[in-house]
C-alpha positions as CSV (number, residue, x, y, z in Angstrom):
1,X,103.3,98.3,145.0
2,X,104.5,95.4,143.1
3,X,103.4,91.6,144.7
4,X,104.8,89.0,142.3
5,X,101.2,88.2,140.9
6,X,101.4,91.5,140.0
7,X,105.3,91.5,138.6
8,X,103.9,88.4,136.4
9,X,101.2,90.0,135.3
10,X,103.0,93.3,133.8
11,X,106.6,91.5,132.7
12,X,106.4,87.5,133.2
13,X,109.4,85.8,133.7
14,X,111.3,88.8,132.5
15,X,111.6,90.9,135.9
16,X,111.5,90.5,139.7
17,X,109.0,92.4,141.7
18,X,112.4,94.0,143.7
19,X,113.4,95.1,139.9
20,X,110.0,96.2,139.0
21,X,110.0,98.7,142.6
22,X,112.9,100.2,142.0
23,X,111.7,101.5,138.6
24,X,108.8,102.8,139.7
25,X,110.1,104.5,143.2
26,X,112.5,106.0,140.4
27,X,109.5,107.5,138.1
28,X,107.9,108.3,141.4
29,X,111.4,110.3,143.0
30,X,111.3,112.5,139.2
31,X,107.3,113.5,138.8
32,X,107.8,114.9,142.7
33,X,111.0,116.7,141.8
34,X,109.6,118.2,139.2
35,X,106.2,118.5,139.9
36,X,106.5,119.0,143.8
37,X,104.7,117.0,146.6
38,X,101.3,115.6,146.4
39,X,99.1,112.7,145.0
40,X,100.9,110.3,143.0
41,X,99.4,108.0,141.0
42,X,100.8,105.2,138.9
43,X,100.2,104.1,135.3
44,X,101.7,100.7,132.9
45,X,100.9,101.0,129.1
46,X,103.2,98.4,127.2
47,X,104.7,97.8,123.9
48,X,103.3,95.5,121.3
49,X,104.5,92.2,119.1
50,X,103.1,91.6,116.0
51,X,103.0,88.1,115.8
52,X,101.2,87.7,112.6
53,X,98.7,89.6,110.2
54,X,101.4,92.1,108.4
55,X,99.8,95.2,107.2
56,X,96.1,93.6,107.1
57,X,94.1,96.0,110.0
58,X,93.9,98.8,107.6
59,X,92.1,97.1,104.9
60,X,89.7,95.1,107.7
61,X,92.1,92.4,107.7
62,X,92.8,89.4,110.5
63,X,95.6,89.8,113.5
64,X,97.1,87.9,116.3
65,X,99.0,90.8,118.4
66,X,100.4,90.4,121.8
67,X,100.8,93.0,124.7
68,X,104.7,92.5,125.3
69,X,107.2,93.0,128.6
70,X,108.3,96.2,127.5
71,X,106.6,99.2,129.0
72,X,106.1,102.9,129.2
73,X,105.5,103.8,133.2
74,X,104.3,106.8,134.2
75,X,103.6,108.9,137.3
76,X,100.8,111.0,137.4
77,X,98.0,113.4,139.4
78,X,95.3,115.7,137.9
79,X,95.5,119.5,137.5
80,X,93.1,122.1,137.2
81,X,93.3,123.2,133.4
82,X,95.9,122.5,131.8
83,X,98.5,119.1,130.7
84,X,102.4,118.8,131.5
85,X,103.7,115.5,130.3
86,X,107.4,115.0,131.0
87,X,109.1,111.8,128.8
88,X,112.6,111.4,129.4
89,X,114.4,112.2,126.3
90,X,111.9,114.6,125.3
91,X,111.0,118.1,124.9
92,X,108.1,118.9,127.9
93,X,104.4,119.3,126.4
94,X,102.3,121.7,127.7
95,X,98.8,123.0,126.8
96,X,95.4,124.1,128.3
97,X,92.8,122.2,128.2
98,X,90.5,125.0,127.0
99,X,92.7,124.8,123.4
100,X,92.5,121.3,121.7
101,X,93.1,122.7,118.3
102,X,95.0,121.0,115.7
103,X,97.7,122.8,114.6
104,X,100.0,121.7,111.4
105,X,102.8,122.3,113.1
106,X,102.9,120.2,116.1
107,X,102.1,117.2,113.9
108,X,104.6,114.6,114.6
109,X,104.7,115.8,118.1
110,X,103.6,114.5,121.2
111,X,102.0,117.5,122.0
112,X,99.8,116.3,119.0
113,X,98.9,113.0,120.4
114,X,98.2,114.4,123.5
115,X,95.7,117.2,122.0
116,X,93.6,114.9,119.9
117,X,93.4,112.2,122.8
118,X,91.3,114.9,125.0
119,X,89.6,116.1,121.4
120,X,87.8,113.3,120.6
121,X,86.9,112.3,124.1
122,X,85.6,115.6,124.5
123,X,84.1,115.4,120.8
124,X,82.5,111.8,121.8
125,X,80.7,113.3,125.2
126,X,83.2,112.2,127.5
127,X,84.7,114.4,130.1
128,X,88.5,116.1,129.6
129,X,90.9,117.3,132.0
130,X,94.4,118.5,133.1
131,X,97.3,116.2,134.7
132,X,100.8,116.4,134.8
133,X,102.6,113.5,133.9
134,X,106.2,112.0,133.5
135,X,107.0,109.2,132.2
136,X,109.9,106.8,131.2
137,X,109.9,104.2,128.3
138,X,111.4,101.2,127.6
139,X,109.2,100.8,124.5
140,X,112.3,102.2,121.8
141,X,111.0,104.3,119.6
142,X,111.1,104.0,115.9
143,X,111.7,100.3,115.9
144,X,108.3,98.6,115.3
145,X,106.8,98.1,119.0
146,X,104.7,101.4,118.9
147,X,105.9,103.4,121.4
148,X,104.0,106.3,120.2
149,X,100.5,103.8,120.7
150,X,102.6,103.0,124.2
151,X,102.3,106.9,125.1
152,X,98.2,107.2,123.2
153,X,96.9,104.9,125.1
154,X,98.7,105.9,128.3
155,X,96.7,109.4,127.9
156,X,94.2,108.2,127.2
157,X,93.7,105.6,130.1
158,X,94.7,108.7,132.5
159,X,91.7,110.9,130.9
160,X,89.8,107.4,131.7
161,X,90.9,107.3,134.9
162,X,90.9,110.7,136.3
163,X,87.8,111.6,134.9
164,X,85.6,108.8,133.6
165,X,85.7,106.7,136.0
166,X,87.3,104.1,134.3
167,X,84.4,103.5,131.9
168,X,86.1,103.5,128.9
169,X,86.7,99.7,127.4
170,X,90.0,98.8,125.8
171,X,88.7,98.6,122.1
172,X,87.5,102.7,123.2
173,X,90.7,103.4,124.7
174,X,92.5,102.3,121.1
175,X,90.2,104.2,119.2
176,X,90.8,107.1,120.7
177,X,94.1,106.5,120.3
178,X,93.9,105.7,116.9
179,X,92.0,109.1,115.9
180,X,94.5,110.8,117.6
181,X,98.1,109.2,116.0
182,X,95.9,109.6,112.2
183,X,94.1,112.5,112.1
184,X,96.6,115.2,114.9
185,X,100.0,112.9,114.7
186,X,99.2,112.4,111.0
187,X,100.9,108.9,110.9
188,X,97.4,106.6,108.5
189,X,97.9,103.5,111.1
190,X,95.3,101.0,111.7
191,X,93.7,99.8,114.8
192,X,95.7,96.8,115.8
193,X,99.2,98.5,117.6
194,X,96.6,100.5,119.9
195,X,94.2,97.3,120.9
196,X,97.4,95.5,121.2
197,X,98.6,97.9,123.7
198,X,95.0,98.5,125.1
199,X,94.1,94.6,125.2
200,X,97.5,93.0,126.4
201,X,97.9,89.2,126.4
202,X,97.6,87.3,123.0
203,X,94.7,88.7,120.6
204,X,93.6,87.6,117.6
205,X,91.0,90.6,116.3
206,X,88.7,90.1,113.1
207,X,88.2,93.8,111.5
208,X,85.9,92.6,108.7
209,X,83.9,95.4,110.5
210,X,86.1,97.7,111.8
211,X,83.6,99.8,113.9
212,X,83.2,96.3,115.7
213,X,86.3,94.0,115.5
214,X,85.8,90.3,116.7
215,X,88.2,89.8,119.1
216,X,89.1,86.9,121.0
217,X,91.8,85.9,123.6
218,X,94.2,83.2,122.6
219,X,96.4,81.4,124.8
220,X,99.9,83.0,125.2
221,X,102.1,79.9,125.9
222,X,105.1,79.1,123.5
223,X,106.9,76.2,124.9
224,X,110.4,75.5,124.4
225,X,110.5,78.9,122.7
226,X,112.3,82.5,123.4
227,X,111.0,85.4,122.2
228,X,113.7,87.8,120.7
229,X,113.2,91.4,119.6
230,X,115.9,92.6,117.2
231,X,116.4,95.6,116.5
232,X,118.2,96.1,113.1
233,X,118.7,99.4,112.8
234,X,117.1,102.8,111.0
235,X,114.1,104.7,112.1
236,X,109.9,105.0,110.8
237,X,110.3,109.1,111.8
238,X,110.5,109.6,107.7
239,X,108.9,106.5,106.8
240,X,105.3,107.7,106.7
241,X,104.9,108.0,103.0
242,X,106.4,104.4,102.9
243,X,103.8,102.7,105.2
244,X,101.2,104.5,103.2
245,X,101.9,103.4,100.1
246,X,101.3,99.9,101.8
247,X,97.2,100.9,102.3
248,X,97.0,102.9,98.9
249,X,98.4,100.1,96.8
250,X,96.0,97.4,98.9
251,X,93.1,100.0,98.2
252,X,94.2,100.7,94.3
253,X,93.4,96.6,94.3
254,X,90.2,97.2,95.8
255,X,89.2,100.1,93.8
256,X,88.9,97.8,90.3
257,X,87.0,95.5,92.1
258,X,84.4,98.8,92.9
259,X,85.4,98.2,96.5
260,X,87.0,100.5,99.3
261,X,89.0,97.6,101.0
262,X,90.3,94.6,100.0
263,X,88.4,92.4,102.7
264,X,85.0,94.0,100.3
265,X,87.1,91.8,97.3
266,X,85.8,88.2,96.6
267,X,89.1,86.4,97.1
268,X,88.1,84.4,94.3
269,X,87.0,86.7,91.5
270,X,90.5,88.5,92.3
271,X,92.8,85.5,91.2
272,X,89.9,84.8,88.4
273,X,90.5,88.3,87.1
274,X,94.0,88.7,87.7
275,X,94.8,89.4,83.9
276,X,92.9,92.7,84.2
277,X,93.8,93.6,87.5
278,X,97.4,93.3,86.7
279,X,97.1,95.8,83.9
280,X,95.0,98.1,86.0
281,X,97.4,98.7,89.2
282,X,101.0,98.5,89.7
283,X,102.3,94.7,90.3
284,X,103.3,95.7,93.5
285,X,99.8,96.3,94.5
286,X,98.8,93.3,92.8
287,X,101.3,91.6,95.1
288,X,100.3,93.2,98.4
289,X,97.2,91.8,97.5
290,X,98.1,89.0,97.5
291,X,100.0,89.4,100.4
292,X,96.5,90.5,102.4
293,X,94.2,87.4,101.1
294,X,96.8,84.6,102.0
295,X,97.8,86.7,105.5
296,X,94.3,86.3,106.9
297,X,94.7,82.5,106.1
298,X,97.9,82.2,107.6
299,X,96.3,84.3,111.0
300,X,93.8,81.9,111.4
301,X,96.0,78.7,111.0
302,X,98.0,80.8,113.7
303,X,95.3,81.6,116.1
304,X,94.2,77.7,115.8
305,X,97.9,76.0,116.4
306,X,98.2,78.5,119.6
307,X,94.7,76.8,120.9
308,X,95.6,73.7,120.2
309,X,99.3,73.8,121.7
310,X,100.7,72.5,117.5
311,X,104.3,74.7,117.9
312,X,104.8,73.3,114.6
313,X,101.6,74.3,113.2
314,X,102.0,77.9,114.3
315,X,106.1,78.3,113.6
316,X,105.3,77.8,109.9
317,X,102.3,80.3,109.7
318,X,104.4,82.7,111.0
319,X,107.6,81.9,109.4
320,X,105.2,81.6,106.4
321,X,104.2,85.2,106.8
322,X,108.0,86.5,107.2
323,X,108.5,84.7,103.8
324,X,105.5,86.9,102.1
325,X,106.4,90.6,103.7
326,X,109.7,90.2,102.3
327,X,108.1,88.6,98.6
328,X,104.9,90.3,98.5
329,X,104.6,92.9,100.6
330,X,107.9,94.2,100.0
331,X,108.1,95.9,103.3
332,X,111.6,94.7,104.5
333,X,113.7,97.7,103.5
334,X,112.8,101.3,101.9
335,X,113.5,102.8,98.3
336,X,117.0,103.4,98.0
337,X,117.9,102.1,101.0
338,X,121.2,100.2,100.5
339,X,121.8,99.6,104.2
340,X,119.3,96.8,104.1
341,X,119.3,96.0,107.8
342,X,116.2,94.4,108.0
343,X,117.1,91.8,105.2
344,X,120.7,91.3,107.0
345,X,118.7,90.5,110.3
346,X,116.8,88.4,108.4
347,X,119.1,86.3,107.3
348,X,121.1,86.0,110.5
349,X,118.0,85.0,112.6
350,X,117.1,82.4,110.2
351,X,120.7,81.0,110.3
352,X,121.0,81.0,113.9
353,X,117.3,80.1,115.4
354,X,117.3,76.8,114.2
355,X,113.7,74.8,114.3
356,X,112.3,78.3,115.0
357,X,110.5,81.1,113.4
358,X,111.4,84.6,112.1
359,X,109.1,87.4,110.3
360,X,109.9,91.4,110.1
361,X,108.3,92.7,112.6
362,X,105.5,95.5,112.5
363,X,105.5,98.3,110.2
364,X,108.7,97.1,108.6
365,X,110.8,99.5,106.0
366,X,113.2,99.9,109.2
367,X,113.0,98.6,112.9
368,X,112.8,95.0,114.5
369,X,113.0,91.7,113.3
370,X,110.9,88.9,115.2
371,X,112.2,85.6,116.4
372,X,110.7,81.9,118.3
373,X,113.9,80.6,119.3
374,X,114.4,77.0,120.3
375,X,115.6,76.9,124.3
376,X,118.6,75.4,123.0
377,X,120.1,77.6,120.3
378,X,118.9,80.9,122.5
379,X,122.3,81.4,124.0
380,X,124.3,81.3,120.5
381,X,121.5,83.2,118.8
382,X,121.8,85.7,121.6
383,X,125.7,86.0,121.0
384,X,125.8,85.6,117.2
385,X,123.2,88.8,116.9
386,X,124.5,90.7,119.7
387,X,128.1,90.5,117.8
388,X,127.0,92.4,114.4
389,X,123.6,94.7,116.1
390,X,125.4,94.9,118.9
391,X,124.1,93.7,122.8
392,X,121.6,96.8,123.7
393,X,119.9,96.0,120.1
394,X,119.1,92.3,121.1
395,X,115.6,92.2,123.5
396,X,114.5,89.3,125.0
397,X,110.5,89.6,125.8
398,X,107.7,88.1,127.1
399,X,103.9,88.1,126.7
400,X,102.0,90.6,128.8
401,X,99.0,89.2,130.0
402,X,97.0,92.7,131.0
403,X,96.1,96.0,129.3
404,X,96.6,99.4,130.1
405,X,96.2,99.8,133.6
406,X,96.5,101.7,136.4
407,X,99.0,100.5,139.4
């Protein structure tokens, strides 16, 4: 099943296609002990890298995402009426399809993302049906790469698959998605880890109108760079009310303006008014604000160094964007959190990727921290972070360069 065009395609440099075989034959050899013999059919739904645009999407903000190496891989064949999904580590899930209803407690469950996937499709006109399903992960949950958009879009691309006829596009695919993580999983993300995932490759999305984002493919190349994925510790289980704070404060900001979202907010009547604002709303919303009209700036002065091949250029947007999360946005540790592994990670990565770049990485509060690392300091970098998060926390990725697909 996997050529090397293929292999590259799915995990660049970062497996063989002999590594990439013996994963799936392994998938394969557990959905036919469990489910028995029969039509096997194979799906690849990856994690994602925020590489800049920190907590913009929900207020219609700018992004540059990338579809990473990291993937969930699944095994699957239709049934009749009802869905069995299997995730290693997991408790099973198991409905009919005949009841889609959302139920207060199964939120937080995949059972829940599951559910409101073949809702809204059903909802929307589309058709619905059973499958059984198992799947493995190497998308680590509750560390900023968005497994659980990994798994939605996964579903979802099956229910495409099985029986749409493939006609659902990406940006379809995350929406459904979307709907399902806010409204059955009741986690208020945007749009960008599920396009991400959906899209693959390097994306910079516009969601000035969020019904239709601009979206545009950027080249993926970073040379003399190494992408490293820490993972500093903690996880976003409890961290809901956290991350939604984030989008209430931004929308308190917009609210004095007599606007929804801050991307409705003339940038320049909000520094001009900034006396009255600031007595209005909390200073932390006036800094996340602030946060949001200078990250769609940096995105854009991204986006461009990528197409133009300035390293430079782009490792200070980014490292640039790092700088206001932790000052603005104030999303590198949680209330009361004394731990403070993010900021330690921080602080290490800068020390140790010399002439790179380093930012928190996704949600933030708890999770990853994002590194460029120069070829030459990779190896000590490697070491010097493997030594206090310890080797298994340390990920070395690469850019996907497809979506959700089927094998």
């Amino acid at each position: 099943m996997f050529d090397r065009k293929k292999t590259e395609a799915l995990y660049g440099r970062m497996r063989t296609p002999e590594a990439a075989e013996a994963r799936w034959e392994g998938v394969k050899a557990a959905f036919l002990k469990r489910f028995g013999p029969g039509e096997v059919r194979g799906f690849s739904a990856s994690g994602r890298a925020e590489i800049c645009g920190n907590h913009t999407d929900h207020n219609h903000g700018k992004v540059l995402v990338a579809g990473i190496s990291m993937d969930t891989l699944c095994a699957a064949r239709p049934l009749k009426d009802e869905v069995i999904v299997c995730s290693e580590g997991y408790p099973e899930v198991r409905f009919s399809v005949e009841d889609l209803s959302l139920r207060v407690e199964e939120k937080g469950d995949s059972a829940a993302l599951c559910k409101g996937i073949l809702a809204i499709l059903k909802q929307s006109g589309r058709k619905v049906g059973g499958f059984a399903a198992w799947t493995s992960s190497e998308v680590f949950r509750g560390a900023g790469v968005s497994s659980s958009a990994a798994f939605e879009v996964l579903v979802a691309h099956i229910q495409n698959c099985f029986y749409n006829d493939g006609a659902l596009s990406g940006e379809e695919l995350a929406r459904v998605s979307q709907y399902a993580e806010n409204v059955y999983f009741g986690k208020p993300s945007g749009l960008l880890d599920q396009m991400g995932v959906a899209l693959g490759g390097l994306t910079y999305i516009d969601f000035a109108d969020p019904q239709r984002p601009a979206v545009r493919s950027v080249s993926a190349a970073f040379p003399g760079y190494r992408l490293f994925l820490v993972n500093t510790g903690g996880d976003h289980a409890n961290l809901t009310p956290a991350y939604a704070a984030v989008k209430e404060d931004m929308q308190s900001a917009a609210a004095f303006f007599g606007k929804s979202f801050l991307r409705e907010v003339d940038e320049a009547e909000f520094y001009e008014r900034m006396p009255e604002l600031s007595r209005a709303v909390s200073g932390r919303a006036v800094l996340r604000a602030v946060h949001f009209f200078e990250e769609n700036k940096r995105v854009e002065r991204a986006a461009e160094a990528v197409r133009t091949g300035d390293m430079p250029a782009f490792l200070a947007a980014v490292n640039a964007s790092g700088d206001s999360s932790w000052e603005c946005l104030q999303n590198c540790w949680a209330e009361g959190d004394r731990a403070q592994r993010i900021p330690l990670g921080l602080t290490l990565c800068r020390r140790y990727a010399r002439g790179g770049a380093v930012r928190v990485h996704g949600g933030g509060f708890a999770g990853t921290v994002l590194a460029f690392v120069p070829e030459g300091e990779a190896s000590a970098f490697a070491e010097r972070l493997s030594a206090v998060f310890g080797r298994e926390n340390l990920f070395e990725i690469g850019i996907r360069n497809c979506g959700v697909t089927e094998l």
